[in-house]
N, CA, C and O atoms as a GROMACS GRO file, in nm:
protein
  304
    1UNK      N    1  10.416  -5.596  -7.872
    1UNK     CA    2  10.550  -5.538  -7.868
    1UNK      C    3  10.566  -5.437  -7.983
    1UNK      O    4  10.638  -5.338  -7.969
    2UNK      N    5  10.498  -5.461  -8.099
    2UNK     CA    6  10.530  -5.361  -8.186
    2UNK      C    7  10.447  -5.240  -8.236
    2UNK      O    8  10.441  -5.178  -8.342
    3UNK      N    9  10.383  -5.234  -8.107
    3UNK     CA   10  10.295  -5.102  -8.052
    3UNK      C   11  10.362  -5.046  -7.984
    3UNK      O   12  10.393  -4.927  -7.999
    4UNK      N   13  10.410  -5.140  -7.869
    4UNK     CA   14  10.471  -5.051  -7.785
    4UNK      C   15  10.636  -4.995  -7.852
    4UNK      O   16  10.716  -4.943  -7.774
    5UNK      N   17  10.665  -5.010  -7.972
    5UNK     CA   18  10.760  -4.953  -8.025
    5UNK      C   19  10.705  -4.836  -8.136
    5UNK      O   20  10.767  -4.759  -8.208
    6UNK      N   21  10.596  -4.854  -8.120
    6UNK     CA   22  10.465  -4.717  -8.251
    6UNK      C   23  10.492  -4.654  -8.148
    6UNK      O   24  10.544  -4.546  -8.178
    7UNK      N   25  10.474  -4.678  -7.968
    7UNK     CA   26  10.443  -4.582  -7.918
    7UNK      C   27  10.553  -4.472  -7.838
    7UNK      O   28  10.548  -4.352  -7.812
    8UNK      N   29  10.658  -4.585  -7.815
    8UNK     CA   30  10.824  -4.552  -7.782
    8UNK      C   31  10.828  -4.436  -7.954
    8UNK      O   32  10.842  -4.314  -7.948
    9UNK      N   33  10.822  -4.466  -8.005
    9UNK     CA   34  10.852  -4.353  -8.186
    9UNK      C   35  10.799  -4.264  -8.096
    9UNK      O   36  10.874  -4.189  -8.035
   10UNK      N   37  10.651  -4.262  -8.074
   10UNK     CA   38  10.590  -4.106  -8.100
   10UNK      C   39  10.602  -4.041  -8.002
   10UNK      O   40  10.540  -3.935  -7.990
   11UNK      N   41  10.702  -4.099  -7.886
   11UNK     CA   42  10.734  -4.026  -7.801
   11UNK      C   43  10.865  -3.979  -7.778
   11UNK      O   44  10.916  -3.934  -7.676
   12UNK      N   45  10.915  -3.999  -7.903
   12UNK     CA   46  11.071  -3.947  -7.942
   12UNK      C   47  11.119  -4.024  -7.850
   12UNK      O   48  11.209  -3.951  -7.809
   13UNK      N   49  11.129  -4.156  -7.762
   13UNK     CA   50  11.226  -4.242  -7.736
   13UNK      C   51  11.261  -4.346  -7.854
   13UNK      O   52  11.219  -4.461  -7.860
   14UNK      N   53  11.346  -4.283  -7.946
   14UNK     CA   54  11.410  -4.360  -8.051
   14UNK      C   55  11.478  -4.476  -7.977
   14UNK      O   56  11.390  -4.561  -7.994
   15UNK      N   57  11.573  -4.539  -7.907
   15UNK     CA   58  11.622  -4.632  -7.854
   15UNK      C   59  11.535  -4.732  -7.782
   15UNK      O   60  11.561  -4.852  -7.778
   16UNK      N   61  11.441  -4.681  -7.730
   16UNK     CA   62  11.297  -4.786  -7.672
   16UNK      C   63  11.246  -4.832  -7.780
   16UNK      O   64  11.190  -4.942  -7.783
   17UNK      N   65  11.259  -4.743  -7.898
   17UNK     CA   66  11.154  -4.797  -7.962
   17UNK      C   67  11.236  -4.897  -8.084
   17UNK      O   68  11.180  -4.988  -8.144
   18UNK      N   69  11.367  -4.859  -8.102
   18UNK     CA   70  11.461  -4.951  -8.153
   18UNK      C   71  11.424  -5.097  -8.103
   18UNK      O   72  11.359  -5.177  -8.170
   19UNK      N   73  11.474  -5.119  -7.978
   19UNK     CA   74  11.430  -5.243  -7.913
   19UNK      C   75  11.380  -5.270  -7.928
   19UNK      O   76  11.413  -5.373  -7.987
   20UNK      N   77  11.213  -5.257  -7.917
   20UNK     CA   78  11.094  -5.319  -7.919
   20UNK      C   79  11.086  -5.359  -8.067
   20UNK      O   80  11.051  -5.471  -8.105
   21UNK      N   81  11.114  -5.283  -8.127
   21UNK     CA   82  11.099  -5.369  -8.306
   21UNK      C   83  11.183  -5.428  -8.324
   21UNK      O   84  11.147  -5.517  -8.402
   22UNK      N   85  11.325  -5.443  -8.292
   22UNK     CA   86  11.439  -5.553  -8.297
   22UNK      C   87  11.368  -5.668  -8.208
   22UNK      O   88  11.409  -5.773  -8.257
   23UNK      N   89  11.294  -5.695  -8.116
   23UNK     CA   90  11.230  -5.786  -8.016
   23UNK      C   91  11.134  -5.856  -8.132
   23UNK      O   92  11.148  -5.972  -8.171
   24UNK      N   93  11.046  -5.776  -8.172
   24UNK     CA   94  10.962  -5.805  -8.270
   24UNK      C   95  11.012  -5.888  -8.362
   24UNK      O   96  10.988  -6.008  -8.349
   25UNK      N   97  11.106  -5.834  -8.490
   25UNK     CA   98  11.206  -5.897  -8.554
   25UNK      C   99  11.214  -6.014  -8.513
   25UNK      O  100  11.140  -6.103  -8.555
   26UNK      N  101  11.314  -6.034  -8.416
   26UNK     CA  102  11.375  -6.165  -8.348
   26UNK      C  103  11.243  -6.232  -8.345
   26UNK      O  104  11.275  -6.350  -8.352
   27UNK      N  105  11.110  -6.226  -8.339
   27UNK     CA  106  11.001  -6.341  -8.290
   27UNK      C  107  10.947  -6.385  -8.441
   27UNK      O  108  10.858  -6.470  -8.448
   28UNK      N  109  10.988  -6.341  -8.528
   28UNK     CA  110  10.926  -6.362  -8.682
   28UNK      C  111  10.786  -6.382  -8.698
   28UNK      O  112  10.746  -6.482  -8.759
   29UNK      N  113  10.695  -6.283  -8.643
   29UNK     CA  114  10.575  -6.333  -8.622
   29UNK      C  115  10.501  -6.234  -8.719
   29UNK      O  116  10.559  -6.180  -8.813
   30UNK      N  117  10.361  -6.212  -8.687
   30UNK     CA  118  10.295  -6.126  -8.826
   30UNK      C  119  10.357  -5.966  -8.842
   30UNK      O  120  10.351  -5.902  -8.948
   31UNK      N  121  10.412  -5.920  -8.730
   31UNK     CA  122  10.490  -5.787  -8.781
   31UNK      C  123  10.580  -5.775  -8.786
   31UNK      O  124  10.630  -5.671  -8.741
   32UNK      N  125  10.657  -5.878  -8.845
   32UNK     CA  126  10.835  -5.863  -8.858
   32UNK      C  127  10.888  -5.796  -8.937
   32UNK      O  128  11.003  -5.757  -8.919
   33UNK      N  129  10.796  -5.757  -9.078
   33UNK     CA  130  10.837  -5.718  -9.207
   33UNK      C  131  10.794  -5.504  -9.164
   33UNK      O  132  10.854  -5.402  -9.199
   34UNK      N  133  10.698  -5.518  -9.099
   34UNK     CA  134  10.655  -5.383  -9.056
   34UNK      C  135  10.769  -5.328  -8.985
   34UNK      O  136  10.840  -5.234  -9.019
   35UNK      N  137  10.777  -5.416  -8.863
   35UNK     CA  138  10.902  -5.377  -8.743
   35UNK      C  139  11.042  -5.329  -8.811
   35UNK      O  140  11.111  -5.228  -8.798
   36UNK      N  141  11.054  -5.455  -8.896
   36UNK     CA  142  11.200  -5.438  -8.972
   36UNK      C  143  11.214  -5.288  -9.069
   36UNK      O  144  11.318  -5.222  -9.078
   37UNK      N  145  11.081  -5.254  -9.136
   37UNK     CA  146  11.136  -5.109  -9.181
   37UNK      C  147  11.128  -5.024  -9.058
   37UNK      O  148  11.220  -4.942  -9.051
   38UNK      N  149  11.053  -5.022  -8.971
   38UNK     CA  150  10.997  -4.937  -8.829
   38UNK      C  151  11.171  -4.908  -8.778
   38UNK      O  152  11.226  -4.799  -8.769
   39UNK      N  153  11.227  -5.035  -8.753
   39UNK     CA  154  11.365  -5.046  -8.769
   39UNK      C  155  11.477  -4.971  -8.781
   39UNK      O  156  11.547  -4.912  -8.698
   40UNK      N  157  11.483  -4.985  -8.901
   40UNK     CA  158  11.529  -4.917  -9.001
   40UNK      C  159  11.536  -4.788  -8.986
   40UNK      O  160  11.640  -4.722  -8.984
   41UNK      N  161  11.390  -4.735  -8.973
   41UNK     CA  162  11.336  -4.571  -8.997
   41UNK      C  163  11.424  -4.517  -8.854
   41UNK      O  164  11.497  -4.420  -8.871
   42UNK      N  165  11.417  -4.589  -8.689
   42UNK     CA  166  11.503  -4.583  -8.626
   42UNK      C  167  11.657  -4.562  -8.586
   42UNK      O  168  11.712  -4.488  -8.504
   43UNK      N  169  11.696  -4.644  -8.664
   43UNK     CA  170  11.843  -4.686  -8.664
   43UNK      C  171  11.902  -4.505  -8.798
   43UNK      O  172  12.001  -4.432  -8.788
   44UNK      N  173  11.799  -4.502  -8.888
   44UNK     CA  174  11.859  -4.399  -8.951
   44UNK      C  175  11.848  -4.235  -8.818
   44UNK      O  176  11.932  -4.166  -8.760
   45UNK      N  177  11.733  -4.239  -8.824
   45UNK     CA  178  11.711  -4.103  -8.703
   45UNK      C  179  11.806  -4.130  -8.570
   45UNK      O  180  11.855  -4.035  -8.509
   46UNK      N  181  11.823  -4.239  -8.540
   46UNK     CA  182  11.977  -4.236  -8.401
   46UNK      C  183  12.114  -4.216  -8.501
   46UNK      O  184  12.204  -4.187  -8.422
   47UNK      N  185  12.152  -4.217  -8.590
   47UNK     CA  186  12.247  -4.212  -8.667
   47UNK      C  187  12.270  -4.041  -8.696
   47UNK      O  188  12.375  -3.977  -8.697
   48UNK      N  189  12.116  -3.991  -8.722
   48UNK     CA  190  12.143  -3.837  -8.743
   48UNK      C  191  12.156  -3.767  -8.637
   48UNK      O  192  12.225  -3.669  -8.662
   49UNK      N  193  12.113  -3.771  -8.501
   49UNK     CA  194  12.125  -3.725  -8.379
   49UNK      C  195  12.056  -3.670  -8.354
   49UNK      O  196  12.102  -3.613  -8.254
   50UNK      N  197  11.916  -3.617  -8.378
   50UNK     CA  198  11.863  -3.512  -8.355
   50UNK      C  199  11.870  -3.449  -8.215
   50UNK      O  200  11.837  -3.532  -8.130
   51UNK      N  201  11.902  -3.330  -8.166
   51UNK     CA  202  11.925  -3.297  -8.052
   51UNK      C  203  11.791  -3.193  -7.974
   51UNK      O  204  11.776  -3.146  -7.862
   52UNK      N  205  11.726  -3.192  -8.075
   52UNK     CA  206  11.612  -3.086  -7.992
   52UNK      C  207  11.485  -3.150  -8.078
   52UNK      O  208  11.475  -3.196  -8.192
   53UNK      N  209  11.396  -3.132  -7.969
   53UNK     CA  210  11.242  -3.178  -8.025
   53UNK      C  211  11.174  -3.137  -8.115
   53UNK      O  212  11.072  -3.194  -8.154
   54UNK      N  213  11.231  -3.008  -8.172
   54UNK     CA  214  11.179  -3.010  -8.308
   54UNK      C  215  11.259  -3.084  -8.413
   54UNK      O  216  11.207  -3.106  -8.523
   55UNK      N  217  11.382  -3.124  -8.385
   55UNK     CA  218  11.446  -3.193  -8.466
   55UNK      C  219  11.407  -3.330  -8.511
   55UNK      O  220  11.421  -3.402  -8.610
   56UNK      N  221  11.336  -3.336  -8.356
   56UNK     CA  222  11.313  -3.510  -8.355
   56UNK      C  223  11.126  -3.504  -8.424
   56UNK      O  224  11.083  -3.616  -8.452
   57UNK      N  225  11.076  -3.443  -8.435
   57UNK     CA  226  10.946  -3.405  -8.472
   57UNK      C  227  11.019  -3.389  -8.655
   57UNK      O  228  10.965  -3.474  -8.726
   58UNK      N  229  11.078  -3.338  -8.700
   58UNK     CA  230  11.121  -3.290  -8.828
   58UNK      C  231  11.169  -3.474  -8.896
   58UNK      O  232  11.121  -3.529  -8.995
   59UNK      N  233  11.265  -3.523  -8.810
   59UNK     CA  234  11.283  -3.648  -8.828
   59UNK      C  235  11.183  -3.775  -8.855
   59UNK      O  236  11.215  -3.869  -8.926
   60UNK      N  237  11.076  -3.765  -8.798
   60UNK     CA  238  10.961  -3.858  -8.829
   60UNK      C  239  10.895  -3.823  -8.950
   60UNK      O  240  10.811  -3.899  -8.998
   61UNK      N  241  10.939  -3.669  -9.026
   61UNK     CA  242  10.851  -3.688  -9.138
   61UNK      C  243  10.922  -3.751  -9.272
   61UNK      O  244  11.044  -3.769  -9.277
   62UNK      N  245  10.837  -3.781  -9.374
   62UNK     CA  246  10.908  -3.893  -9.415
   62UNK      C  247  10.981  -3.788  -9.519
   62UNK      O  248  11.098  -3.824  -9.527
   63UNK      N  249  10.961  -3.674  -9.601
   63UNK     CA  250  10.988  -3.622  -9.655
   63UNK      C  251  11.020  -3.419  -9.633
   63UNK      O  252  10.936  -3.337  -9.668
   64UNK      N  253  11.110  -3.392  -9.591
   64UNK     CA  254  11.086  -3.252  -9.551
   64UNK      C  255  11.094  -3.139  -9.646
   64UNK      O  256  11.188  -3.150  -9.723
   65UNK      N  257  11.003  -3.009  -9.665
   65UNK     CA  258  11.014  -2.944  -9.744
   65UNK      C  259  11.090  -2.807  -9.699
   65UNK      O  260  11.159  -2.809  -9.597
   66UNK      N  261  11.077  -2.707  -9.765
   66UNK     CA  262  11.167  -2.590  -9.729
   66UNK      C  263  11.155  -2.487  -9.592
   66UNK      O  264  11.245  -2.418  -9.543
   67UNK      N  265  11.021  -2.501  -9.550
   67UNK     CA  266  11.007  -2.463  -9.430
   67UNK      C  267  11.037  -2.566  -9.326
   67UNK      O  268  11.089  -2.522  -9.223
   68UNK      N  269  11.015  -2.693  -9.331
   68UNK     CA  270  11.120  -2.801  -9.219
   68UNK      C  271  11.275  -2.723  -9.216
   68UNK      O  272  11.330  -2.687  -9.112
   69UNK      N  273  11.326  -2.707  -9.344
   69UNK     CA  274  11.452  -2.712  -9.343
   69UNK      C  275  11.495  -2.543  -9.252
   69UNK      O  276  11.562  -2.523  -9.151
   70UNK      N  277  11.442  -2.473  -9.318
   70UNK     CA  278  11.416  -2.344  -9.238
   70UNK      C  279  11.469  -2.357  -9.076
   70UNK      O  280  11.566  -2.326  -9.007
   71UNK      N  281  11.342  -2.420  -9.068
   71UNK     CA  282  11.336  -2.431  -8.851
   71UNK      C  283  11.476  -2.517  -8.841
   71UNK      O  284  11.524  -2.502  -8.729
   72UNK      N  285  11.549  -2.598  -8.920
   72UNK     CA  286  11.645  -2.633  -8.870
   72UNK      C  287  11.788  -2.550  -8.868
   72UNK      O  288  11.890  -2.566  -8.801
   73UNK      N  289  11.756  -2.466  -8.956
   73UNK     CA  290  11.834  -2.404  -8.975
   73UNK      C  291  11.844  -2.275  -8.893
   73UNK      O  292  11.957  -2.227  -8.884
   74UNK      N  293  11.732  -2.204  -8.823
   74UNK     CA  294  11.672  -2.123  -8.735
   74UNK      C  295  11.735  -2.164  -8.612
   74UNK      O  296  11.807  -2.098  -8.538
   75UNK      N  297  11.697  -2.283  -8.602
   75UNK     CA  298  11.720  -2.325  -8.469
   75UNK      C  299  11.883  -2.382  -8.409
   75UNK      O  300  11.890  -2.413  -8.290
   76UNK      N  301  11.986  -2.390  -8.479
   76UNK     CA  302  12.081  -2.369  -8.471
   76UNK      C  303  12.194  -2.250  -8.506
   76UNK      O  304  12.312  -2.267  -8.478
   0.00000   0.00000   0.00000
């Protein structure tokens, strides 16, 4: 289950992939502590909205520098 929420991420279904690590979570098993930031990293990127796929590509990185910020700014 908490692959198939690595793999819901990298396909920009943030809400699939919410689930599947909240599923995870709930079973307290060896990746609960992984899932729970995986989580987390989720619940913040549905909170920001990203609306276009580079947004949601810009969102998975963990830190963005001045050319990320650029294309977002380009692109709106």
């Amino acid at each position: 289950m908490f692959y198939l929420g690595i793999a819901h991420k990298e396909a920009y279904a943030f809400g699939d992939a919410a689930n599947a690590f909240s599923k995870v979570i709930a079973l307290k098993g060896d990746y609960a502590k992984e899932a729970n930031d995986e989580w987390e990293l989720m619940q913040k990127i549905q909170r920001a909205a990203p609306g276009t796929k580079i947004g949601m590509k810009i969102a998975l990185i963990p830190e963005i520098d001045r050319a990320d910020l650029a294309v977002l700014f380009i692109e709106n």
